[in-house]
mmCIF file of the N, C-alpha and C atoms, coordinates in Angstrom:
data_MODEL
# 
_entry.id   MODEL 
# 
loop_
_atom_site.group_PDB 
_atom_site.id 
_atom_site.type_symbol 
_atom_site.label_atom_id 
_atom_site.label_alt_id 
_atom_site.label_comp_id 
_atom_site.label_asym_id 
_atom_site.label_entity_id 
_atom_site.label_seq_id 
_atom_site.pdbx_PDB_ins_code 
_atom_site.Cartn_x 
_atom_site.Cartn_y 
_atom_site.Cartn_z 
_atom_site.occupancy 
_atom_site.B_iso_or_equiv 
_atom_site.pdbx_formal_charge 
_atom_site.auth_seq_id 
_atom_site.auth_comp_id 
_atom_site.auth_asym_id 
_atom_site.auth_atom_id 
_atom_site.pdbx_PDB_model_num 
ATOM 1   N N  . UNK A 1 1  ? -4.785  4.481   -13.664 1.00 0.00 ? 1  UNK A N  1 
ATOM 2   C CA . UNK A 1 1  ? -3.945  4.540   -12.492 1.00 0.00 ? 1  UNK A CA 1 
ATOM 3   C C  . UNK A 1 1  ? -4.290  3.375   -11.562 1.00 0.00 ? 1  UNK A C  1 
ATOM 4   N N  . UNK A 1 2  ? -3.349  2.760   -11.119 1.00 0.00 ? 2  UNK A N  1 
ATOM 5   C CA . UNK A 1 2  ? -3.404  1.603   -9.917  1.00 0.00 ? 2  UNK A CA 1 
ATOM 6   C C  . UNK A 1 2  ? -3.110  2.809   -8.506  1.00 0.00 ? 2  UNK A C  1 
ATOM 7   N N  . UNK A 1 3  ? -4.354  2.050   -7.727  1.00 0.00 ? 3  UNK A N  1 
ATOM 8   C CA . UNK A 1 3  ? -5.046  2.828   -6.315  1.00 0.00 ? 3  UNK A CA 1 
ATOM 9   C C  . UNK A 1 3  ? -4.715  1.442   -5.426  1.00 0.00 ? 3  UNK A C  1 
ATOM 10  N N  . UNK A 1 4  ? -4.131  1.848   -4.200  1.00 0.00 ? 4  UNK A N  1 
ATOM 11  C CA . UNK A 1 4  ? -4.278  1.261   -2.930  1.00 0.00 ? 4  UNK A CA 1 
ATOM 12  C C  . UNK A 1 4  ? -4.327  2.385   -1.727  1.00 0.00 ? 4  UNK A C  1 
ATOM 13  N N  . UNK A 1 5  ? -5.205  1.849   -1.088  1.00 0.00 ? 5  UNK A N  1 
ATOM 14  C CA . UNK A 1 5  ? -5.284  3.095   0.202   1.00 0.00 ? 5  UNK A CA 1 
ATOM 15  C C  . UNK A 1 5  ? -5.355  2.702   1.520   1.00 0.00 ? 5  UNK A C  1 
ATOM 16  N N  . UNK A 1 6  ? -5.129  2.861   2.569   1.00 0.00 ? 6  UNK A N  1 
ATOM 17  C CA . UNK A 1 6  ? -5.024  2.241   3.926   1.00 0.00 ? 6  UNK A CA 1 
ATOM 18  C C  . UNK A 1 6  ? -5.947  1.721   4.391   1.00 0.00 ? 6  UNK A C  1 
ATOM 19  N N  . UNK A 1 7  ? -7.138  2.183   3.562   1.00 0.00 ? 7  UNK A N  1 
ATOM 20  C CA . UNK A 1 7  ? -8.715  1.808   3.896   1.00 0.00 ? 7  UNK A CA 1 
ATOM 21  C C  . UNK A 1 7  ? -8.899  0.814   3.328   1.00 0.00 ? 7  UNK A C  1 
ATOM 22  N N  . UNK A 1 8  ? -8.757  0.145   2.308   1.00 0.00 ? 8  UNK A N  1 
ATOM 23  C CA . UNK A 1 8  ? -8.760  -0.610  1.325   1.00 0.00 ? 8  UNK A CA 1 
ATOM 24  C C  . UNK A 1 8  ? -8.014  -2.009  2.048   1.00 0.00 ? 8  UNK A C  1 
ATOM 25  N N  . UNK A 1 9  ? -7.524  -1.603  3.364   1.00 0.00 ? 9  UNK A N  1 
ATOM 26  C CA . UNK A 1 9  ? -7.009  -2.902  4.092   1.00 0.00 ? 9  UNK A CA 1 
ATOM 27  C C  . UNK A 1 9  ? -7.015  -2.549  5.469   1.00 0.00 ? 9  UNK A C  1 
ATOM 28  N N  . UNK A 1 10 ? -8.428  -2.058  5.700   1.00 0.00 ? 10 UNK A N  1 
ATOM 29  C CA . UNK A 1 10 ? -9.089  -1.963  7.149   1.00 0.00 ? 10 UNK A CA 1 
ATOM 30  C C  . UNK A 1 10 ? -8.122  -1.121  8.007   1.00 0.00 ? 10 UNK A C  1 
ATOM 31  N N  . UNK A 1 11 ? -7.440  -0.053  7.791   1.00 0.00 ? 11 UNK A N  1 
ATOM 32  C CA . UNK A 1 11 ? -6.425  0.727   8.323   1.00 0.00 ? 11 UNK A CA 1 
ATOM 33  C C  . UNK A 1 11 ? -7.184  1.823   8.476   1.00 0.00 ? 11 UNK A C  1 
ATOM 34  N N  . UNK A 1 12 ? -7.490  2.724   9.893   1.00 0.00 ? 12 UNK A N  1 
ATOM 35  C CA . UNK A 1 12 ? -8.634  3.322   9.684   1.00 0.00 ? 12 UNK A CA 1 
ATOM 36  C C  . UNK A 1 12 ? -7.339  4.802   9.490   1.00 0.00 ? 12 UNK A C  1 
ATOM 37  N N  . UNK A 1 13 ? -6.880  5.468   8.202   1.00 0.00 ? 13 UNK A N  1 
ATOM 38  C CA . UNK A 1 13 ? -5.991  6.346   7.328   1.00 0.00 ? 13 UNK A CA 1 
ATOM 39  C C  . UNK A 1 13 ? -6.283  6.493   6.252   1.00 0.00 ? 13 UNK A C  1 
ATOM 40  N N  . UNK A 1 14 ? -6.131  7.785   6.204   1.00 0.00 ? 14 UNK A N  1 
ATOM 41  C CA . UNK A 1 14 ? -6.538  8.179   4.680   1.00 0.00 ? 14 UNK A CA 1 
ATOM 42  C C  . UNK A 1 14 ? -5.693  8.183   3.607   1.00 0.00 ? 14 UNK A C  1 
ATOM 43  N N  . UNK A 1 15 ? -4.399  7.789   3.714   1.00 0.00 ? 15 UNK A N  1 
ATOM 44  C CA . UNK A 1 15 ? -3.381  8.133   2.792   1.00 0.00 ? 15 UNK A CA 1 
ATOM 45  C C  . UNK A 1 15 ? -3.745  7.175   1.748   1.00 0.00 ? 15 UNK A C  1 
ATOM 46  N N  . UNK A 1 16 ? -3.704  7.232   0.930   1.00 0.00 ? 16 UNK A N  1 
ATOM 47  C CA . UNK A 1 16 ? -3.888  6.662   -0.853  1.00 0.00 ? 16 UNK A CA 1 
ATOM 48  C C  . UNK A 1 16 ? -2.819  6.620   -1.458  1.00 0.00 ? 16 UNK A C  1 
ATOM 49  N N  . UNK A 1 17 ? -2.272  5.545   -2.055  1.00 0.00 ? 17 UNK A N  1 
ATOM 50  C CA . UNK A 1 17 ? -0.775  5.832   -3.393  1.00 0.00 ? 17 UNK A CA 1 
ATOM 51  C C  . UNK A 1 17 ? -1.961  5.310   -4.546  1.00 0.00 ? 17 UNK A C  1 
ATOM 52  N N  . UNK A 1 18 ? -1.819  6.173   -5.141  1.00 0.00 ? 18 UNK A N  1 
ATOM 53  C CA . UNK A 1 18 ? -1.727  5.838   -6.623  1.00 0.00 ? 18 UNK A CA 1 
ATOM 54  C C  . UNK A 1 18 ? -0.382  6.520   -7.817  1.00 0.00 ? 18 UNK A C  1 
ATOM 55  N N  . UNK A 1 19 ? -0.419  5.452   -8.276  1.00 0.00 ? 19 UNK A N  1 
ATOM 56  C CA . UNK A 1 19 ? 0.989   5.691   -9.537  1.00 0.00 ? 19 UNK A CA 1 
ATOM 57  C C  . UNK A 1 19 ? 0.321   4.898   -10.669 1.00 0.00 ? 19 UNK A C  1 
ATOM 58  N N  . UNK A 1 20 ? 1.412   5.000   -11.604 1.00 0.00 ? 20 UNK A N  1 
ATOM 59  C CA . UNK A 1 20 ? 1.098   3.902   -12.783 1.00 0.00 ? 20 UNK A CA 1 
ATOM 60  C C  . UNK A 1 20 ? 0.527   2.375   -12.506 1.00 0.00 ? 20 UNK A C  1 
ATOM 61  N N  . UNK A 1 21 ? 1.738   1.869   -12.157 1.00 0.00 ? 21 UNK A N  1 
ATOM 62  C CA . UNK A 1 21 ? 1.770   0.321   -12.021 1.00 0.00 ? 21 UNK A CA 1 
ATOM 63  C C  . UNK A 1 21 ? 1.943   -0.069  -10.635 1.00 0.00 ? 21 UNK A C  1 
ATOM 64  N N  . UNK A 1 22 ? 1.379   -1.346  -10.622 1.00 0.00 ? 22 UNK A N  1 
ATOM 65  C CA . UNK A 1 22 ? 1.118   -2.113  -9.352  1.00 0.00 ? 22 UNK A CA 1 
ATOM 66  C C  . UNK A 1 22 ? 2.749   -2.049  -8.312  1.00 0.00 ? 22 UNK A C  1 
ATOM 67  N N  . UNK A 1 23 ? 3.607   -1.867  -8.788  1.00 0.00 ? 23 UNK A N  1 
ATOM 68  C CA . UNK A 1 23 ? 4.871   -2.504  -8.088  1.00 0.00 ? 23 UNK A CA 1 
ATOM 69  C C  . UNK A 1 23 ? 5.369   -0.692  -7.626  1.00 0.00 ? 23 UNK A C  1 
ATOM 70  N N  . UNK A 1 24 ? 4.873   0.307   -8.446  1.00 0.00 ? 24 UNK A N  1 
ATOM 71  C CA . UNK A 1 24 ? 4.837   1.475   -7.669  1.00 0.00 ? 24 UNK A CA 1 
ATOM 72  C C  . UNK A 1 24 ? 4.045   1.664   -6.910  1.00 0.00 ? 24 UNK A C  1 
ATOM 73  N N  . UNK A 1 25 ? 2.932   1.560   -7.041  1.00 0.00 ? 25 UNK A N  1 
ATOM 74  C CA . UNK A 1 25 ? 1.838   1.726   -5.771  1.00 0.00 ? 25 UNK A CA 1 
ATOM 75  C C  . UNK A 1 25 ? 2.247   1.155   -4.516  1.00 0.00 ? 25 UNK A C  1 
ATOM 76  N N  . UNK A 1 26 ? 3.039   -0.221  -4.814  1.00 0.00 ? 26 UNK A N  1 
ATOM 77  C CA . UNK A 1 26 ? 3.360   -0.923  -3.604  1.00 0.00 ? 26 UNK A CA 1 
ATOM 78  C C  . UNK A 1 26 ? 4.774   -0.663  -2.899  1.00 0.00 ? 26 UNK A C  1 
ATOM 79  N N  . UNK A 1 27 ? 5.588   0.286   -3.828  1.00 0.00 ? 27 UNK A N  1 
ATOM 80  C CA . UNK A 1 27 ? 6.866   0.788   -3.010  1.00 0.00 ? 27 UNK A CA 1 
ATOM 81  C C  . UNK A 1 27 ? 6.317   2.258   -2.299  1.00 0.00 ? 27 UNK A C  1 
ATOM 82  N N  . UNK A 1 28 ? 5.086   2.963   -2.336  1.00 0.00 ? 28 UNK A N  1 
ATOM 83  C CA . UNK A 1 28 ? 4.966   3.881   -2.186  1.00 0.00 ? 28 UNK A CA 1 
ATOM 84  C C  . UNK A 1 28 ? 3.968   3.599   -0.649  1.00 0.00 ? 28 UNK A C  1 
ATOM 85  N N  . UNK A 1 29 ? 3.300   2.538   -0.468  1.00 0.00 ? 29 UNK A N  1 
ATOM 86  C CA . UNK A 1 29 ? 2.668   1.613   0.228   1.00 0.00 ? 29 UNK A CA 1 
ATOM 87  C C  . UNK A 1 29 ? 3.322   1.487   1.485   1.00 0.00 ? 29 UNK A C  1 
ATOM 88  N N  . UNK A 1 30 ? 5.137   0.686   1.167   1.00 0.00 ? 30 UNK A N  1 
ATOM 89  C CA . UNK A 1 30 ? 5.740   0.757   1.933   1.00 0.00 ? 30 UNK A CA 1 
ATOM 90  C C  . UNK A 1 30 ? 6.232   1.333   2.733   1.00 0.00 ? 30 UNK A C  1 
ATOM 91  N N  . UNK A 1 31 ? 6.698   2.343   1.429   1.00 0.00 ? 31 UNK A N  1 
ATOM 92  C CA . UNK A 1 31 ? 7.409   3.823   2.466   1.00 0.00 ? 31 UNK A CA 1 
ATOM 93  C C  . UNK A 1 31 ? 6.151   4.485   3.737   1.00 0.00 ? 31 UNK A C  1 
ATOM 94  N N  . UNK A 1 32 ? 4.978   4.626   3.056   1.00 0.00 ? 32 UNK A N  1 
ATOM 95  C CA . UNK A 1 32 ? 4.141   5.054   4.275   1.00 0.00 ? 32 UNK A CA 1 
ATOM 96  C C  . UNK A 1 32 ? 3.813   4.116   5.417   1.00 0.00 ? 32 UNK A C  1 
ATOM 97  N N  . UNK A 1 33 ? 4.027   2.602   5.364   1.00 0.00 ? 33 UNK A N  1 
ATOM 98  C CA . UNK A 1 33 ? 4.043   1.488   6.125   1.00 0.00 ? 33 UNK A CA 1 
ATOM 99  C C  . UNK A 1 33 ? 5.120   1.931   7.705   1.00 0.00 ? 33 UNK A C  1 
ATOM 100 N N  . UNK A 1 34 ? 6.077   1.962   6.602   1.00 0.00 ? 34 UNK A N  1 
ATOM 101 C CA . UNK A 1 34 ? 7.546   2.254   7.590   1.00 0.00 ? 34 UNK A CA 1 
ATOM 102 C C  . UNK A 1 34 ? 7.775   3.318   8.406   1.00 0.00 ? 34 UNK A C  1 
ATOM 103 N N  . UNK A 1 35 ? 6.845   4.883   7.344   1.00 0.00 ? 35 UNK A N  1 
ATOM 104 C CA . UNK A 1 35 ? 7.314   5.980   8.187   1.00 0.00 ? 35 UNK A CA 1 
ATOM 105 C C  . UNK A 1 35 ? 5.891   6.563   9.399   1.00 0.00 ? 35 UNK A C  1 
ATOM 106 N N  . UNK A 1 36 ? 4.869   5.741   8.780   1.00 0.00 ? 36 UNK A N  1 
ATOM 107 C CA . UNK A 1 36 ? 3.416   5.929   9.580   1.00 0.00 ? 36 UNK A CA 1 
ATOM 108 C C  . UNK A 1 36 ? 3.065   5.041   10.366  1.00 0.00 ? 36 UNK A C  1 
ATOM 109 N N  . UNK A 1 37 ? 3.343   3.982   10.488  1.00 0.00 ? 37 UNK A N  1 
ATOM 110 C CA . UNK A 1 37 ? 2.802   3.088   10.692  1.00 0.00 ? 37 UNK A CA 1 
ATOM 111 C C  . UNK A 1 37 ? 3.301   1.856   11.850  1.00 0.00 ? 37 UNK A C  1 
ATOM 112 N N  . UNK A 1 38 ? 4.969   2.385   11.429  1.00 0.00 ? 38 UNK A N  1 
ATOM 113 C CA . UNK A 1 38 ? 5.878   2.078   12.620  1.00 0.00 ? 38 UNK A CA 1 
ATOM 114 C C  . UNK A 1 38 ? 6.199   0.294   12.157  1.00 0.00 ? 38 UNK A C  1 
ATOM 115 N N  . UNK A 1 39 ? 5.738   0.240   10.810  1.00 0.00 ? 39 UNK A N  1 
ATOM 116 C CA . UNK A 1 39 ? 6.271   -1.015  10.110  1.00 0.00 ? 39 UNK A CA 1 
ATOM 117 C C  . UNK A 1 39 ? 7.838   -1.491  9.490   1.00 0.00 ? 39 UNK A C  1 
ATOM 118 N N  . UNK A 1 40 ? 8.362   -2.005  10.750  1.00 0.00 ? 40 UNK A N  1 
ATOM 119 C CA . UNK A 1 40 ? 10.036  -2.192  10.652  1.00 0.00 ? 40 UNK A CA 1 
ATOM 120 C C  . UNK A 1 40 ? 10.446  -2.552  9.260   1.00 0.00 ? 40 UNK A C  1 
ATOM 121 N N  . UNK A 1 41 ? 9.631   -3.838  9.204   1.00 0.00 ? 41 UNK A N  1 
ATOM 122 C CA . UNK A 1 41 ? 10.175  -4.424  7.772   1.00 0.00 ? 41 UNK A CA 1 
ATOM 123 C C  . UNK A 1 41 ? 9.003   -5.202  7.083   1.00 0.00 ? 41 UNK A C  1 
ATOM 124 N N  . UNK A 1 42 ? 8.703   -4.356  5.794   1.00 0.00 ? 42 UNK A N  1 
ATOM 125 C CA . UNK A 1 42 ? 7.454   -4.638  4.808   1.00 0.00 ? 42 UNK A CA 1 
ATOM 126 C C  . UNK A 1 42 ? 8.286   -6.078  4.463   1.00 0.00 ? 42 UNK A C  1 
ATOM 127 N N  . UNK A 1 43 ? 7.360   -7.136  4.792   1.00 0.00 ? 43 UNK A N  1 
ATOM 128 C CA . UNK A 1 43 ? 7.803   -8.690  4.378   1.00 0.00 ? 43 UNK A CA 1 
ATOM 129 C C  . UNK A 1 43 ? 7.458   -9.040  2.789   1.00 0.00 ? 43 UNK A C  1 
ATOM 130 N N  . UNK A 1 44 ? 7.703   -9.652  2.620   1.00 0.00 ? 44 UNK A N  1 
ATOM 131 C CA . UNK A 1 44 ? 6.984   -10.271 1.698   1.00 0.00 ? 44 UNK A CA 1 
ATOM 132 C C  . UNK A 1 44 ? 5.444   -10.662 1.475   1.00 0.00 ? 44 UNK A C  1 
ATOM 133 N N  . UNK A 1 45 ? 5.055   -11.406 2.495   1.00 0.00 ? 45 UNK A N  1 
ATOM 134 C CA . UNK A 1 45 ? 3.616   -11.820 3.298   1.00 0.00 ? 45 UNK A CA 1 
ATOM 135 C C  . UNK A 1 45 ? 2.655   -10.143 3.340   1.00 0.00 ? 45 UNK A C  1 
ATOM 136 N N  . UNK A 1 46 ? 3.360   -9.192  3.534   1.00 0.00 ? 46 UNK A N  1 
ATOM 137 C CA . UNK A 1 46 ? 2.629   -7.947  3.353   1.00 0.00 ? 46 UNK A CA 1 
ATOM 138 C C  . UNK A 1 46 ? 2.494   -7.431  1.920   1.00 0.00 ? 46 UNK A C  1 
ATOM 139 N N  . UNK A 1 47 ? 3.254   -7.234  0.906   1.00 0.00 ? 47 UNK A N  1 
ATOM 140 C CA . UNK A 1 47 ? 3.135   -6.904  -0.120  1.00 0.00 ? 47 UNK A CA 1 
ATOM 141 C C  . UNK A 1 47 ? 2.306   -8.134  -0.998  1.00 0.00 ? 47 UNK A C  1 
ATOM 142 N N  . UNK A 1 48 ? 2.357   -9.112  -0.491  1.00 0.00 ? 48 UNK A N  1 
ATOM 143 C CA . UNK A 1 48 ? 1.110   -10.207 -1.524  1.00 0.00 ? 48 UNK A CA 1 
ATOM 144 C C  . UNK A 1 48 ? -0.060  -9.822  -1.029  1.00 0.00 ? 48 UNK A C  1 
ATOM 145 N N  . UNK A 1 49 ? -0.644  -9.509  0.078   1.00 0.00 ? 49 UNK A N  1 
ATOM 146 C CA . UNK A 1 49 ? -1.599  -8.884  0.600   1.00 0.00 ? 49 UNK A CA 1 
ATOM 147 C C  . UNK A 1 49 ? -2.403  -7.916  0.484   1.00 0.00 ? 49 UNK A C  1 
ATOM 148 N N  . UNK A 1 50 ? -1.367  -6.831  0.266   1.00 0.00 ? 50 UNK A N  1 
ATOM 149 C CA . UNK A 1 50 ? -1.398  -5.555  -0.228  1.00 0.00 ? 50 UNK A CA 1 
ATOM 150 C C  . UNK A 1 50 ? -2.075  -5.527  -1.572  1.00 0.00 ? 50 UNK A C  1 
ATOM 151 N N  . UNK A 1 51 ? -0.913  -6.529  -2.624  1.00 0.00 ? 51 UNK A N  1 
ATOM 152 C CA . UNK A 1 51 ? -1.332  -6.730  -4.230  1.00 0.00 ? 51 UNK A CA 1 
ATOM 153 C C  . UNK A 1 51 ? -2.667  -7.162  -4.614  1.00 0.00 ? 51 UNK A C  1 
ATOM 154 N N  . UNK A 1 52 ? -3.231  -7.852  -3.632  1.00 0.00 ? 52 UNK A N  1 
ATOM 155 C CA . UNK A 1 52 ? -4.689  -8.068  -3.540  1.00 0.00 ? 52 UNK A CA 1 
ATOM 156 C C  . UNK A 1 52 ? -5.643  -7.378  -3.657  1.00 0.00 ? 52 UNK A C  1 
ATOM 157 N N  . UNK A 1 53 ? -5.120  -6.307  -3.037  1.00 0.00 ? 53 UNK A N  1 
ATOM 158 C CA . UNK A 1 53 ? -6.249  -4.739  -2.622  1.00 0.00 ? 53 UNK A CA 1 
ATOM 159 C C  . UNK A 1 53 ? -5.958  -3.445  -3.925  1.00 0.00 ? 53 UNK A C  1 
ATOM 160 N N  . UNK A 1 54 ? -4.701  -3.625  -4.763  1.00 0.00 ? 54 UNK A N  1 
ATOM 161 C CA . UNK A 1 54 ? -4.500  -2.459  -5.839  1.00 0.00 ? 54 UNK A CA 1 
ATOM 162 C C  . UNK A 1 54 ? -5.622  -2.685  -6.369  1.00 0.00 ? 54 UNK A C  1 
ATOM 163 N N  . UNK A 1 55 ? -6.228  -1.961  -6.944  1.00 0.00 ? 55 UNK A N  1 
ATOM 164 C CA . UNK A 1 55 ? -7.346  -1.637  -7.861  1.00 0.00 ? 55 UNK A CA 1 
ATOM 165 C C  . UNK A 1 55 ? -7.036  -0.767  -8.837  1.00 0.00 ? 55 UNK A C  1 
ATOM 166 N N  . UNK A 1 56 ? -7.854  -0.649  -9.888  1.00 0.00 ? 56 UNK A N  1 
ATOM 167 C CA . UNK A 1 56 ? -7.910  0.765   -11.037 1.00 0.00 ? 56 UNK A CA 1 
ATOM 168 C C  . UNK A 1 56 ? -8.493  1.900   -10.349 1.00 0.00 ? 56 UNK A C  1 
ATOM 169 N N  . UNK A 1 57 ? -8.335  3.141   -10.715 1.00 0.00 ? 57 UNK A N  1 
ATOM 170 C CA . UNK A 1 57 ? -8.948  4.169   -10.217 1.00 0.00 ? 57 UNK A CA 1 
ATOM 171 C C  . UNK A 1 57 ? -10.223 4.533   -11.237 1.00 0.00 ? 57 UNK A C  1 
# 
């Protein structure tokens, strides 16, 4: 499983996505970006960022 978690990019939140693959982890990333986080619009510049921090579980 590919893991990204809010912590994992100095976000002091506990929410975690893990899914299969990297490009789910990172739509799942978003959605909590947008609805927690008060992140209008996940850029581009955020999801290369992000892709940095997926890991294996």
């Amino acid at each position: 499983m590919k893991v990204l978690g809010c912590k994992d990019l100095g976000v002091n939140c506990s929410f975690v996505a893990k899914e299969k693959t990297v490009e789910e982890v990172l739509k799942k990333a978003a959605e909590h970006a947008r609805t927690r986080h008060g992140i209008k619009k996940v850029t581009k510049e955020y999801l290369d960022n992000w892709r940095k921090h997926v890991h294996n579980e």
